[in-house]
C-alpha positions in Angstrom: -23.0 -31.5 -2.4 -22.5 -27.8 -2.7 -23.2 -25.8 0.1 -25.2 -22.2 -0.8 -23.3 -19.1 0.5 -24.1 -17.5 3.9 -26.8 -14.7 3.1 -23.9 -12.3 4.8 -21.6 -13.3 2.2 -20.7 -10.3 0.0 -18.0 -9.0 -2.0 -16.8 -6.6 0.5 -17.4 -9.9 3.1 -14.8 -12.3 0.6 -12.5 -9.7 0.6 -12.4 -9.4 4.1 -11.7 -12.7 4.1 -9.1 -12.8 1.7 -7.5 -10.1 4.4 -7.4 -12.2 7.3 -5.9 -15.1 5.3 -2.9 -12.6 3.9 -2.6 -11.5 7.5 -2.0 -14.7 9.4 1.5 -15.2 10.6 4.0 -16.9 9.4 1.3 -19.3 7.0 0.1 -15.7 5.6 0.9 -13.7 2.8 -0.1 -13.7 -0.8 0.5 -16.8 -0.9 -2.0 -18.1 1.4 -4.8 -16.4 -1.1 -6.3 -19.4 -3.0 -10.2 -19.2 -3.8 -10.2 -22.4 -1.8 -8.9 -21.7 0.7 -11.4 -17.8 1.1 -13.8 -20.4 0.5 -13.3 -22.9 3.9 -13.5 -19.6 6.1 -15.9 -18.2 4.8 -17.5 -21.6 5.0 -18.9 -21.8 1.7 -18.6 -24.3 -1.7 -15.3 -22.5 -3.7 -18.1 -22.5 -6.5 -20.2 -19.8 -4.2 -17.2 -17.6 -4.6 -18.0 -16.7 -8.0 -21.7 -15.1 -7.3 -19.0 -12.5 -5.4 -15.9 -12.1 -7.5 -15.3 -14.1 -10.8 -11.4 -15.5 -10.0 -8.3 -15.6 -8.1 -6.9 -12.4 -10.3 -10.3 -10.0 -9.5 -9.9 -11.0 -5.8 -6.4 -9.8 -5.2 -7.0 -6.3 -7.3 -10.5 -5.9 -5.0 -8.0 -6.6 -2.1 -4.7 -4.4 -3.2 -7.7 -1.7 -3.8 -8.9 -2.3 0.2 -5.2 -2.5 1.2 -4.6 1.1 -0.7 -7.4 3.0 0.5 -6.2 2.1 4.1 -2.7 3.2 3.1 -4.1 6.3 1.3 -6.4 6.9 4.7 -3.4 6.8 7.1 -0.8 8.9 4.6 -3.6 11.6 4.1 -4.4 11.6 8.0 -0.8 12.1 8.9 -0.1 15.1 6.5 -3.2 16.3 7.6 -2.1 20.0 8.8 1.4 19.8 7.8 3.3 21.2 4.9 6.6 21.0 3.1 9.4 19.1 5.2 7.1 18.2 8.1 4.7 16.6 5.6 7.1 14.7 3.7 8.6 13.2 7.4 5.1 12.7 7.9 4.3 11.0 5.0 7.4 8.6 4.8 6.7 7.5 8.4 3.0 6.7 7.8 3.6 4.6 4.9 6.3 3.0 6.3 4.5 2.2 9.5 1.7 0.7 7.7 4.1 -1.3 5.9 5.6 -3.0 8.9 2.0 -3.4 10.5 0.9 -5.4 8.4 3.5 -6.7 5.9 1.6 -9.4 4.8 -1.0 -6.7 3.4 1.9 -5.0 2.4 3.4 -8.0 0.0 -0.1 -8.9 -1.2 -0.2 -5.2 -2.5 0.0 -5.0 -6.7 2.1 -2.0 -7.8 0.7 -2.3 -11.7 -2.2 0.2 -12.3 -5.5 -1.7 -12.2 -9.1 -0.2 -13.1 -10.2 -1.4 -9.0 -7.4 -0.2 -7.7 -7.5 3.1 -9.6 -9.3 5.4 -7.3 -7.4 4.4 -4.4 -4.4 5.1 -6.3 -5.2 8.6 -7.5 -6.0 9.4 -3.3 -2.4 8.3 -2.6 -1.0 10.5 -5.6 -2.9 13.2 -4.9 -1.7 13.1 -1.2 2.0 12.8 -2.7 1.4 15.7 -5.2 -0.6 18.0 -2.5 2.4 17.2 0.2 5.6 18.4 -2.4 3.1 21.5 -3.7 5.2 23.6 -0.9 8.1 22.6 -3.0 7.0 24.9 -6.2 6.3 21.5 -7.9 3.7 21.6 -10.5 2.6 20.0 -13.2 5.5 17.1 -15.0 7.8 18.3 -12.1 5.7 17.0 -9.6 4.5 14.0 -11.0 8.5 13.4 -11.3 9.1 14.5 -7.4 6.2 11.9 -7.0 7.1 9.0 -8.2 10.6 9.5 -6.9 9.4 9.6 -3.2 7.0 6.6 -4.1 9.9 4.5 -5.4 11.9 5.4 -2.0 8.9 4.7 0.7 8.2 1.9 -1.4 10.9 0.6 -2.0 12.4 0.6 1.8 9.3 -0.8 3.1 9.5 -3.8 0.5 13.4 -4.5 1.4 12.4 -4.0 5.4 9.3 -6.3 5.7 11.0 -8.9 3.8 13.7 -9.3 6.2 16.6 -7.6 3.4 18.2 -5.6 6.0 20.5 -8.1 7.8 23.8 -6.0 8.6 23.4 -4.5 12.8 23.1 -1.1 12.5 19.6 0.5 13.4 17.0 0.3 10.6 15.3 3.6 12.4 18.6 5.7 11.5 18.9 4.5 8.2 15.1 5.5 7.9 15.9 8.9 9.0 18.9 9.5 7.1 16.5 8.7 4.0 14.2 10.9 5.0 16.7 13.5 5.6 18.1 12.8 2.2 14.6 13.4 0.3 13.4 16.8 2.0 17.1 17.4 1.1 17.0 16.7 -2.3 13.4 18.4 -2.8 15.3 21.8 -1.7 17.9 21.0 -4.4 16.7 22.4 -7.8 17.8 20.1 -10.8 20.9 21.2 -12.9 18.7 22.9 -16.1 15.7 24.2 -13.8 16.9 27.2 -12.3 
């Protein structure tokens, strides 16, 4: 027999859920999300699920948009007051921190564009965009300049929480170097732009 869903139970409660699954240990990660298995702790019928999300594949977008938005909130609070190099060192450290906080979070992510995951995607471009305005980036250039400093926090932060860096030296001066190597490069102008 079915059971009926707690009266708490809610989207933003299942996706909550969904989060605490992704970030148990080792037994974590996006593999851990099943509909069944949000469905045990919240201690509800799988079936009682779908009054709250209608799959697997809505689930993980609601909870890459909730994983996002706390990225976006952390990024935007560390840049907070700063500008052009001391924003970008600001910015690479937040996102990387978050990243190795909570690398299960950070796995379960999706990097496609979504429509749920939209709004907390334009917050974390406009933080990008509004952190390299100090560089005279506008318009194309800037969305260049972004996605170029996404694809480096990014991709770091995927190679470092999934154990990829296995030689000794320090992943901290390897971090800084990068960093060092991007305000660099934002004060290089491009061959044919100046």
């Amino acid at each position: 027999m079915a059971r009926s869903p707690r009266p708490s139970l809610s989207t933003d409660a299942v996706v909550d859920v969904a989060l605490a699954l992704v970030d148990e240990g080792p037994e974590g990660g996006p593999a851990a999300l099943t509909l069944s298995a949000v469905a045990a702790r919240a201690g509800v019928a799988t079936p009682s699920l779908y009054k709250h999300v209608r799959g697997l594949a809505e689930l993980r977008d609601l909870l890459s948009a909730r994983i996002m938005n706390e990225m976006a909130d952390e990024v935007g609070a560390a840049v907070l007051g700063r500008s052009s190099d001391e924003a970008v060192r600001a910015l690479m450290a937040a996102w990387r921190d978050y990243a190795r906080r909570h690398p299960h979070r950070y796995a379960a992510l999706l990097q496609r564009p979504e429509p749920r995951t939209a709004e907390a995607g334009a917050r974390l471009v406009a933080i990008m965009l509004a952190t390299l305005r100090a560089y005279g980036l506008e318009d194309s250039a800037a969305i260049h300049a972004a996605r170029c400093l996404r694809a480096v926090v990014h991709g770091f932060a995927a190679l470092e929480t999934g154990g990829a860096f296995e030689l000794p030296e320090k992943l901290d001066e390897t971090y800084d170097l990068l960093v060092h190597m991007v305000v660099a490069g934002l004060h290089t102008p491009r061959a044919g732009t100046t």
